[in-house]
C-alpha positions in Angstrom: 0.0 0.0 0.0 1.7 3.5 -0.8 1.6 6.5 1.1 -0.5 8.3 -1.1 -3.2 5.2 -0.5 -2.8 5.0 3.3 -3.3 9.1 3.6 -6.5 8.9 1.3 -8.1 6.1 3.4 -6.8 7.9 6.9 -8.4 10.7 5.7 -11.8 9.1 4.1 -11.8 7.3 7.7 -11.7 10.7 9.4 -14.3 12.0 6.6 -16.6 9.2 8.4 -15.5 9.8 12.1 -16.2 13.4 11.8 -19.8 12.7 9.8 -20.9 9.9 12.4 -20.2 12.8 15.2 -21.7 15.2 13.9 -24.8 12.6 13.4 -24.5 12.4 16.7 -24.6 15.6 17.6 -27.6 16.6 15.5 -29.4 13.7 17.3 -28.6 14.9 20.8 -29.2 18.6 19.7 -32.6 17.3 18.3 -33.5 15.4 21.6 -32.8 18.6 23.5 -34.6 21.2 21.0 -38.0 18.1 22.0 -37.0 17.6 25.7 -37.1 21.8 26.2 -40.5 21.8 24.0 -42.2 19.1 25.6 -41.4 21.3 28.6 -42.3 24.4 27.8 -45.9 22.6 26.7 -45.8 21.2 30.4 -45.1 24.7 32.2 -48.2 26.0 29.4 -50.3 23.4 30.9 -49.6 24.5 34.4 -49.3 27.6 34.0 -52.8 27.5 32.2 -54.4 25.2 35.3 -53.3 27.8 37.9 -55.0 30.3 36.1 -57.8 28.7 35.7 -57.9 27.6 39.2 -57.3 31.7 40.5 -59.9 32.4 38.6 -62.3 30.0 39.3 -61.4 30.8 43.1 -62.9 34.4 42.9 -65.9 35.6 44.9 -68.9 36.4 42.6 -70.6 39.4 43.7 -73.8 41.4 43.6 -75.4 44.3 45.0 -78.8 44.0 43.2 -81.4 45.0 45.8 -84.8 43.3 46.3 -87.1 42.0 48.5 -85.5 39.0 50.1 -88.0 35.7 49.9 -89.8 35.0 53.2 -89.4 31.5 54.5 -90.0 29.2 57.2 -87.2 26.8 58.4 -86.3 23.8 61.3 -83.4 24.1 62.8 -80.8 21.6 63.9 -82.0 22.2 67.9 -85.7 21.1 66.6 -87.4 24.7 66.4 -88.3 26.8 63.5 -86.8 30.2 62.2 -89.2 32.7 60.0 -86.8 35.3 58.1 -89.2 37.9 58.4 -89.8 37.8 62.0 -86.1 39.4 62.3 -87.1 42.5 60.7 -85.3 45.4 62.5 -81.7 44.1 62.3 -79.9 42.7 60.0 -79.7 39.5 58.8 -76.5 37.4 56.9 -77.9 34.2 55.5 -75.0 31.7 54.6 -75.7 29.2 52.3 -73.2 26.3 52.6 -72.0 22.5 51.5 -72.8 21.3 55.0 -72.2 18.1 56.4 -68.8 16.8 54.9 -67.5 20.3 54.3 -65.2 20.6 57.0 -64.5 24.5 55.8 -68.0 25.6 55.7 -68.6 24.3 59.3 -65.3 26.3 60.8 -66.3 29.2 58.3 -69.1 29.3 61.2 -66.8 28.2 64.2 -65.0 31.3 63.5 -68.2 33.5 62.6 -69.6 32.9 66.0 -66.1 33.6 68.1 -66.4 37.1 66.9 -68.5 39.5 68.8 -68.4 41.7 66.4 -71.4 40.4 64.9 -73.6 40.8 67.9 -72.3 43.9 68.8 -73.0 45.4 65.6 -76.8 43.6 66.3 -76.3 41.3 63.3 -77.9 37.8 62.9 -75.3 34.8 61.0 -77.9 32.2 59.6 -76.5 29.1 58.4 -78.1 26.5 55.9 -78.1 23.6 54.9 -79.8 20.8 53.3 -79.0 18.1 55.4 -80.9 16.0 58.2 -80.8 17.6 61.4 -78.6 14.4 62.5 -76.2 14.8 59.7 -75.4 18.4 60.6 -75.5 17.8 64.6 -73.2 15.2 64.0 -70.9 17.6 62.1 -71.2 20.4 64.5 -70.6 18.4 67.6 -67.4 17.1 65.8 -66.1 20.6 64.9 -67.7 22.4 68.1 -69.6 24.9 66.2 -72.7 26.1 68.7 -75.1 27.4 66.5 -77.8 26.1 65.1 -77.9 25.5 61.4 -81.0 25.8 59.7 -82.5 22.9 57.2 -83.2 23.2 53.7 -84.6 20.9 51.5 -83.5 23.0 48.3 -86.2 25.4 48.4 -84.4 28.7 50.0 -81.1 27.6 48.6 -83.0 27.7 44.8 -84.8 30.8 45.7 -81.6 32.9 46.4 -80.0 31.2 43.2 -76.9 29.5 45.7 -77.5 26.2 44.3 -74.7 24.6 42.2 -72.2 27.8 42.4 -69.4 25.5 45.0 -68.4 21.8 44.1 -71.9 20.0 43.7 -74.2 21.2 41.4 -77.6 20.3 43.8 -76.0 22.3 46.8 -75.2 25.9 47.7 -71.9 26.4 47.1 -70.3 29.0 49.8 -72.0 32.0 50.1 -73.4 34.7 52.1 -76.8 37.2 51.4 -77.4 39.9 53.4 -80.6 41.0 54.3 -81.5 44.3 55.6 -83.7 46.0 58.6 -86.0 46.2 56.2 -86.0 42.6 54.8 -84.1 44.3 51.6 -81.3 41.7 50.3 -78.4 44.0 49.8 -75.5 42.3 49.0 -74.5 38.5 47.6 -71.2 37.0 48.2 -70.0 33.4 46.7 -66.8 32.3 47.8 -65.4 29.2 46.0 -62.3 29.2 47.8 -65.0 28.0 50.5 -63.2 30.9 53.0 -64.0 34.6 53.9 -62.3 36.2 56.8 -65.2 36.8 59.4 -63.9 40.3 59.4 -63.9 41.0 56.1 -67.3 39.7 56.4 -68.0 41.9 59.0 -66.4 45.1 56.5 -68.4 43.5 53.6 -71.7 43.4 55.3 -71.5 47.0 57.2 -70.1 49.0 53.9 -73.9 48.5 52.7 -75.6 49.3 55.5 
């Protein structure tokens, strides 16, 4: 074999070295250029979830005045509540998931530890629609005092509360407030299923 041979061969084996590299690189540069893409779609996806889930979270409100619906209620103790026999003070009617909705219970474990409320003279309702023995269970559990009162689906539809949380044939978390005058000022739905009593309380008082 001659030198002039043994260079071309050297070199046409280089020539194939170098092209299987840079194969190699391409393929590795390729996988990278996917493996950042397929990424990216991931963070778009996420990104795109939290955002629906912040706004999904927001609180719904209205300040559309009317006459609030009378009604009649049993409450978990066994008596009976009539909305309009509270005229003269005001009156926050909070429509809730009830029994298996730890958060809606201690929503009104912490409502009733304020004395705020009171002070101010205004009356925290709660509903439900559950059996008095589901709730009692429930509150005895969580050691929320007051008594809830029990809907079968009627108030709940009246005030339009049913299907805005998690469940579309129950209230979702929200609160109505009803004047002196048995005028509902203000509705508040709260799918993050939490509102500060106190901003409650700020909520509530701006509109009376």
């Amino acid at each position: 074999m001659t030198s002039g041979t043994a260079t071309r061969r050297l070199a046409e084996r280089q020539q194939m070295l170098d092209e299987i590299r840079h194969a190699q690189e391409a393929v590795v540069k390729r996988r990278h250029r996917i493996s950042l893409a397929a990424w990216g779609v991931a963070l778009l996806i996420v990104v795109t979830l939290v955002a629906a889930a912040l706004i999904s979270s927001r609180p719904v409100m209205s300040s559309e005045a009317r006459v609030a619906p009378d009604f009649t209620l049993p409450t978990s103790s066994g008596q009976t509540v009539t909305l309009s026999s509270l005229r003269g003070s005001p009156v926050v009617l909070y429509f809730n998931e009830g029994a298996g909705c730890d958060s809606c219970l201690m929503q009104m474990a912490e409502i009733e530890k304020d004395p705020a409320f009171a002070e101010a003279g205004i009356t925290v309702l709660p509903i439900v629609m559950n059996t008095a023995e589901q709730i009692n269970t429930e509150r005895a559990r969580l050691g929320v005092t007051a008594d809830f009162l029990l809907d079968d689906g009627t108030v709940s539809e009246e005030y339009g509360t049913l299907g805005t949380g998690m469940h579309e044939g129950l209230p979702g978390h929200g609160f109505i407030l009803i004047d002196a005058e048995g005028v509902q000022q203000w509705y508040g739905n709260y799918p993050s299923m939490w509102l500060a009593p106190q901003d409650l309380l700020k909520e509530v008082q701006s509109r009376l």
